[in-house]
N, C-alpha and C positions, 0 to 999 in steps of 0.2 A: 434396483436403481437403473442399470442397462435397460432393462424392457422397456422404459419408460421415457426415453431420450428419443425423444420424436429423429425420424431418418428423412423427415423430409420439410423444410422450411423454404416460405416463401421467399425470392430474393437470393438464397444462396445456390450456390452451384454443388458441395460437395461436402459433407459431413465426415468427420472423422475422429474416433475417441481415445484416447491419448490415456493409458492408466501409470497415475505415478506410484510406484511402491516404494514406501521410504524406510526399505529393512523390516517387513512385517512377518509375521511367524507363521499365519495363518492360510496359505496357498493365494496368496492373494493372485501374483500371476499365473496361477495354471489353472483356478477358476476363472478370472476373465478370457485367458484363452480358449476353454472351451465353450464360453458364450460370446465368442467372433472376435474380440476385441484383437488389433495384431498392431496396436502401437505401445511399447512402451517406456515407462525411464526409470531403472531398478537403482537400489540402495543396498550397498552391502549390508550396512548398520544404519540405523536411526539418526537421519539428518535436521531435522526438524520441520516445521512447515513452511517456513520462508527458503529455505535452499529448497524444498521441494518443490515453492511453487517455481523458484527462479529455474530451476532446471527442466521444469514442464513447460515451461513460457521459451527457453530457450530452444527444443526437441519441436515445439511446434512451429515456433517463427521459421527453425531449419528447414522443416518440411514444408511451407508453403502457407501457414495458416492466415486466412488476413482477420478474424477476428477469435480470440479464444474465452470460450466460457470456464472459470473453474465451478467443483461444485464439489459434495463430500460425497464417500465412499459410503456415510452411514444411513444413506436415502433423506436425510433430516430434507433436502429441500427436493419442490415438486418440480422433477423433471421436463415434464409435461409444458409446464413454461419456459421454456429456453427460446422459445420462439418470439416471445414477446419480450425476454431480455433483448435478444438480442438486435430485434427493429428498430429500435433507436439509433444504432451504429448500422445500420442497413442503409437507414434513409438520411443518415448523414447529418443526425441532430446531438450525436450524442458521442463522445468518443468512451465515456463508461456509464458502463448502467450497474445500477448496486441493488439487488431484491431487499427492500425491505420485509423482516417477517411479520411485522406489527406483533413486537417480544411481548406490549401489554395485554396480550391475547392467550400466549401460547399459555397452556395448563401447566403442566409440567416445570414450568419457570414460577420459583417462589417471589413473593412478592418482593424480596433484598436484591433479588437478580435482577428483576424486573428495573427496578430503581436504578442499580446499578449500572443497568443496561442504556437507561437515557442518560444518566450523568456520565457515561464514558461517550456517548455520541456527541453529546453538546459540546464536553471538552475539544474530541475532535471536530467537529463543526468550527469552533473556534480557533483553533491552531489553522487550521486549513483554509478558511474563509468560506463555507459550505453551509448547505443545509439540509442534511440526513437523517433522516430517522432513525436510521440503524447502520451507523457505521461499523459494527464488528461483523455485519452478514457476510460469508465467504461464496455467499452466490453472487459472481458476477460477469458480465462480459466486458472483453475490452477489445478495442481495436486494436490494430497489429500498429499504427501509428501512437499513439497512446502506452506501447510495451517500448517502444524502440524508444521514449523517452524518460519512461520510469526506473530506476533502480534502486534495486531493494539492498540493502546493507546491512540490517537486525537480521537474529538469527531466530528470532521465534518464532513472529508473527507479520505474516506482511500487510494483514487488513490495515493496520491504523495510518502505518508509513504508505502506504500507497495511495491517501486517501490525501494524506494532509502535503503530496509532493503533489499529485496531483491540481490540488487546490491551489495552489502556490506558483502550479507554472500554467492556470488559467484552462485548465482542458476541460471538456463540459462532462460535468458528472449527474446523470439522471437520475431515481430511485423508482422503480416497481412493486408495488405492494403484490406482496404473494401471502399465500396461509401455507404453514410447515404440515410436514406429516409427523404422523405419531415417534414418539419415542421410543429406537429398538436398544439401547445398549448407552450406558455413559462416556462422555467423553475422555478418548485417549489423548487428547491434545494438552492437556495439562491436569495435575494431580489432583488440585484443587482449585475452587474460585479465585481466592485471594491469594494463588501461586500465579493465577490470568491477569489478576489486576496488574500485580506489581508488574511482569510483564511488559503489558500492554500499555503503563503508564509509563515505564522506561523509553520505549519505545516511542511513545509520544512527544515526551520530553526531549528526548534525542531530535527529535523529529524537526520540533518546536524550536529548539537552538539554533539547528540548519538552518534553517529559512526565515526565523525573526530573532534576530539577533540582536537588534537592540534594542527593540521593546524588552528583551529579559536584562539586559546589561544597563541600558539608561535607568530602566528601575529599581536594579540595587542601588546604583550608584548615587541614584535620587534618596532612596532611603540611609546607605550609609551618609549621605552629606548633608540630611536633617539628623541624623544622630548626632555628629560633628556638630553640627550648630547649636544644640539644646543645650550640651554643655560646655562649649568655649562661648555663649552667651551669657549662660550662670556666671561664671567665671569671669566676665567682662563687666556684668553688673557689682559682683562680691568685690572686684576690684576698685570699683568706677566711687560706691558707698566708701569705701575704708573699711569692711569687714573682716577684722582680722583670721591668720590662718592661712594655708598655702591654696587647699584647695587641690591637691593630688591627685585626686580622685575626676575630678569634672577633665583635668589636662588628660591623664590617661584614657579617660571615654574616650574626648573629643577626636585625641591625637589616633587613637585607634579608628575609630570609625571613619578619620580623614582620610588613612591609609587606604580602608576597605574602599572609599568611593574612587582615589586613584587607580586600584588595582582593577576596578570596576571599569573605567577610562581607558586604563590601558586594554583590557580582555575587550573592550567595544571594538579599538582600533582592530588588532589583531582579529577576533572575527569576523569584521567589515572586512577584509583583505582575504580572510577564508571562503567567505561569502564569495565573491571576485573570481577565484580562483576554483569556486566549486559550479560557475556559473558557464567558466570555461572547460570547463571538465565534461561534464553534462555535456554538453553542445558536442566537444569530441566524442562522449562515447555514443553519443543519437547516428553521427555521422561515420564513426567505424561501425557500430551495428548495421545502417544502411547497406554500407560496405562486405560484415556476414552475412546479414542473410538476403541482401536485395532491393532494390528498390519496390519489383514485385516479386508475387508470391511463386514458387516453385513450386511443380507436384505433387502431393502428395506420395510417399513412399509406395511401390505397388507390393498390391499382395505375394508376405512372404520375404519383403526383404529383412535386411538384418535391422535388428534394434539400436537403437541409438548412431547411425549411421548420417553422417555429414552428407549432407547434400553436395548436389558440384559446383555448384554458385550458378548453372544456369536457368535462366528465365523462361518461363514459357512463353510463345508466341502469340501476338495479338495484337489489338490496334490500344494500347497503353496510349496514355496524356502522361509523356518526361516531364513535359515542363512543367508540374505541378506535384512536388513528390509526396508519398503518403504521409500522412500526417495531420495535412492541413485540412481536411475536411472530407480527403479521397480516401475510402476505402478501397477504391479498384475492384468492386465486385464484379463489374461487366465483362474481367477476364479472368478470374484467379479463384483458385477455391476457397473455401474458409473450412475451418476446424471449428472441431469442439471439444 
């Protein structure tokens, strides 16, 4: 997977590989150090993928990165293209590019996974406002504008939530079709399929709440208050004829399902207020991160310093555009490095 991470990309100034170990058994850092690698972000124990990536994204933002590709340790994706990930955030069209693998291709993938594979995209596509062919792919680049707005909060998996925040606060998400490589070993990232689904449906869902809140709360609310209706209607006709009999039963529905669309009312209010509050939140944490790691990027660490080492907050020197900070469309490549 090293060998094959091209060292020289047009457009950029400065490549650099970042290995995250997140508590693994198998010499992972003292094999990549001896094939050059001298950046990296270790785990004592097993943190999961989402603190992994957040801790990788934070070790390179430190260092200076203005655009960072993730990718797996298991060679599943073809290195060899990082270069065309990551042109779209070069030339300032794209603030994420997502590889698609075209999953209804890969062999290896049974035809249930395959299926499943577009019915977890389309869901995200729709929670998000997007349109992905493969939203679970972990090959992808993002600009350093694009990180300093996204934060991840699930503890599994960051593909889905970063896809559908992203979507949500309008940042342009690209997709590059790539072909995978062969399969060397099964995934350690979870036990089984349907331990990924729930997962990554938790996650979605969570996701989904955050940011459309009351398309999911006007809609119980809507369906508890035709429940309500179906039977204090029965009950207004039984009454309205002279049909004898209390009628118990339709009052108990009604009055229950009246409740369910209040409580429905009230949870809209209250997460419209959360919503509000997480909108302010966001914004401060885009603008203390500015604040960690920079407006622009810092040098990369020089060979040999310590691991996981804070930078000084200084900037390197150059003819930088302040008045326009990263984010909006600038990557700042004409003075900063970029990682990978």
């Amino acid at each position: 997977m090293l060998a094959t991470i091209p060292r020289d990309i047009p457009g950029i100034d400065e490549i650099e590989i970042l290995v995250v170990d997140d508590g693994s058994t198998d010499d992972t850092v003292e094999v990549a150090r001896r094939l050059g690698v001298r950046h990296f972000v270790h785990h004592t124990r097993n943190m999961g993928l989402a603190r992994s990536f957040r801790d990788g994204v934070d070790y390179a933002l430190r260092h200076g990165a203005d655009i960072v590709v993730n990718t797996d340790g298991d060679n599943q994706y073809p290195q060899e293209r990082i270069g065309d990930l990551v042109m779209p955030v070069v030339l300032g069209d794209a603030d994420i590019v997502i590889a698609d693998r075209q999953t209804g291709t890969i062999e290896h993938f049974s035809p249930l996974k395959k299926t499943l594979q577009k019915v977890g995209s389309d869901v995200v596509n729709f929670a998000a406002g997007t349109d992905l062919p493969d939203a679970a792919s972990g090959f992808r680049a993002y600009s350093r504008g694009a990180l300093l707005r996204l934060n991840v909060v699930t503890q599994f998996s960051y593909c889905m939530e970063t896809i559908i925040q992203a979507g949500n606060q309008r940042l342009r998400i690209q997709s590059l079709p790539v072909t995978t490589n062969a399969k060397t070993r099964e995934s350690r990232l979870f036990t089984s399929m349907w331990q990924h689904i729930a997962k990554s449906g938790q996650a979605i869902s969570r996701s989904y709440v955050m940011y459309k809140p009351h398309a999911v709360f006007l809609t119980l609310g809507l369906v508890f208050a035709l429940g309500a209706a179906v039977p204090f209607g029965r009950y207004a006709v039984l009454l309205a004829t002279g049909t004898p009999g209390q009628h118990l039963q339709s009052i108990v529905l009604g009055a229950t399902s009246m409740v369910g669309a209040l409580l429905s009312l009230a949870l809209l209010v209250l997460a419209d207020l959360q919503r509000t509050n997480r909108v302010l939140l966001e914004d401060t944490l885009e603008r203390l991160k500015e604040v960690q790691y920079g407006l622009t990027a810092a040098p990369a660490a020089p060979n040999g310093a310590p691991e996981n080492r804070r930078s000084s907050g200084g900037n390197r020197p150059g003819p930088v555009d302040r008045a326009r900070p990263v984010g909006a469309g600038d990557t700042g490549l004409a003075d900063v490095p970029a990682a990978v």
